[in-house]
N, C-alpha and C positions, 0 to 999 in steps of 0.2 A: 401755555401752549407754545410750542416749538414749531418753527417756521422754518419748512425745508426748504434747501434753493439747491441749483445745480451744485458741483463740485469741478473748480478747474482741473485739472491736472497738475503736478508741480512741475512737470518738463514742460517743454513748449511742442509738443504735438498736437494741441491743438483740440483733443480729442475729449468732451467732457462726458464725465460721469453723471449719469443721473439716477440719484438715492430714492428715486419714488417706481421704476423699473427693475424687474425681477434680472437680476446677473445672472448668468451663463454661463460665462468664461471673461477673465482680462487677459489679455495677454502682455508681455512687456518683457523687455531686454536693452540690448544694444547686439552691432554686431556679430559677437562673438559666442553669445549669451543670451536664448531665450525661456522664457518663463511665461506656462499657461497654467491658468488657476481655475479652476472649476469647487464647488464647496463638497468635491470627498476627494480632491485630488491636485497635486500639481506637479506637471510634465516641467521637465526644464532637459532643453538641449545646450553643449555645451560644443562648440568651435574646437578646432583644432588651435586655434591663437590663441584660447581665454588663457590666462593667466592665472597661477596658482592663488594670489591672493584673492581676486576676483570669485575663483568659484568660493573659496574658503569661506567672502562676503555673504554670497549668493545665500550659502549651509544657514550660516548663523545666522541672516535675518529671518530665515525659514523659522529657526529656533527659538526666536526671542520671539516670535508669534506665535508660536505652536508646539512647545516640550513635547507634546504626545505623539510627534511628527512622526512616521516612518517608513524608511525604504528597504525593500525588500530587494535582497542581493544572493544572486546564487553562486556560486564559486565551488569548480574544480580541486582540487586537492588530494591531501595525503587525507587518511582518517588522524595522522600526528596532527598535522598544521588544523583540525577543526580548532583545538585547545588555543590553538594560537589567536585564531580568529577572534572566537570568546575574549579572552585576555583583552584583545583590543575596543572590548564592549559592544559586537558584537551578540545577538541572541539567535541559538542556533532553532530552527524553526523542525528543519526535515533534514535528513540525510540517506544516501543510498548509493550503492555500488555503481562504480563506472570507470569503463574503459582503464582500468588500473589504478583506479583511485575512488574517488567519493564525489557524487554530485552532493553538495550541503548547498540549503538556504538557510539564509541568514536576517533576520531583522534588524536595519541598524536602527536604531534610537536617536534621536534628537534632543532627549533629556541628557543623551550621555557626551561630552565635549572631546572625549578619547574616542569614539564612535567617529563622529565626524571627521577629527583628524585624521584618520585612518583613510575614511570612506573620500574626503579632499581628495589624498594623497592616490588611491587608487583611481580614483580620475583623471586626476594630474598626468599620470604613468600612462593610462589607457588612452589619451590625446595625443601619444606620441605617434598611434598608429590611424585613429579614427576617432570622429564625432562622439561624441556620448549622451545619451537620451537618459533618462534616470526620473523613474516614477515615484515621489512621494506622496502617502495617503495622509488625511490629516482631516482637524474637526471645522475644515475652514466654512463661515461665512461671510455673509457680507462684509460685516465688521473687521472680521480678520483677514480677509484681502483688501479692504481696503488700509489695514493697518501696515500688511506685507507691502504692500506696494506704495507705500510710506516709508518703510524702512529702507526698499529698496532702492530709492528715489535718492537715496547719500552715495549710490557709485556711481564712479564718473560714466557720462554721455549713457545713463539709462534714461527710455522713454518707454510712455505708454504706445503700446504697439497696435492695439484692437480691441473691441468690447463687442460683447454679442449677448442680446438680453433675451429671455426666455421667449417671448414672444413675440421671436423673430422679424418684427414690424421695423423695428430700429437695428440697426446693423452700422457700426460705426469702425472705419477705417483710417488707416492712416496712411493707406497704399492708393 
């Protein structure tokens, strides 16, 4: 028999996990860079500072816990440039006419590392003007946020931000 105990956190906020209460949501970041985890979904906003290598971090520890990962992106365009999108591993989901062009959504992939690049890079460009919120859906549970938030625990000045357990009794801050 297996003997649960709490779980510290690997930052120093102070904030523990506890494996015997039903998760909700973790949340965790650093300034520039936040990440909230629910088990069909994780929001991540991203700073007008964050840094390209950072989000690039962010992608891929998403990836190496969850291949099946994906975010759904809609993009303006030519109906030429859908082909393009594809090319970039992209999966084109729907498309339809607009304002002289194509509304197309798009599925990126997690399984795919050309996907991400792309999807990085289109963040990257889009902070030059504004914040970026960006919804991944994914087969996450317990296990695999707690894994994401292990992996994510290797960039620099990340902490755990918040936990909020199903039955709202425990509500744990770091504000």
């Amino acid at each position: 028999m297996q003997t649960v105990t709490k779980m510290e956190p690997a930052d120093n906020s102070r904030i523990t996990i506890s494996p015997t209460q039903s998760l909700c949501t973790m949340e965790m970041g650093r300034d520039d860079i936040n990440v909230v985890c629910s088990y069909g979904k994780i929001s991540v906003w991203f700073g007008r500072t964050a840094p390209g290598t950072v989000i690039w971090k962010v992608l891929t520890c998403i990836s190496n816990v969850d291949k099946l990962a994906v975010h759904e992106k809609e993009i303006i365009c030519s109906f030429e440039d859908i082909t393009v999108y594809e090319s970039y591993g992209y999966v084109l989901i729907s498309y339809a006419k607009f304002e002289g062009g194509y509304r197309a959504t798009f599925n990126v992939p997690f399984l795919s590392n050309q996907a991400l690049i792309y999807l990085a890079d289109s963040i990257f460009k889009e902070l030059k003007e504004t914040n970026v919120l960006i919804d991944i859906y994914w087969a996450g549970d317990y296990a695999n946020i707690m894994r994401l938030y292990q992996e994510l625990c290797n960039i620099e000045e990340w902490k755990l931000k918040n936990i909020t357990y199903k039955d709202e009794s425990r509500n744990t801050s770091n504000f």
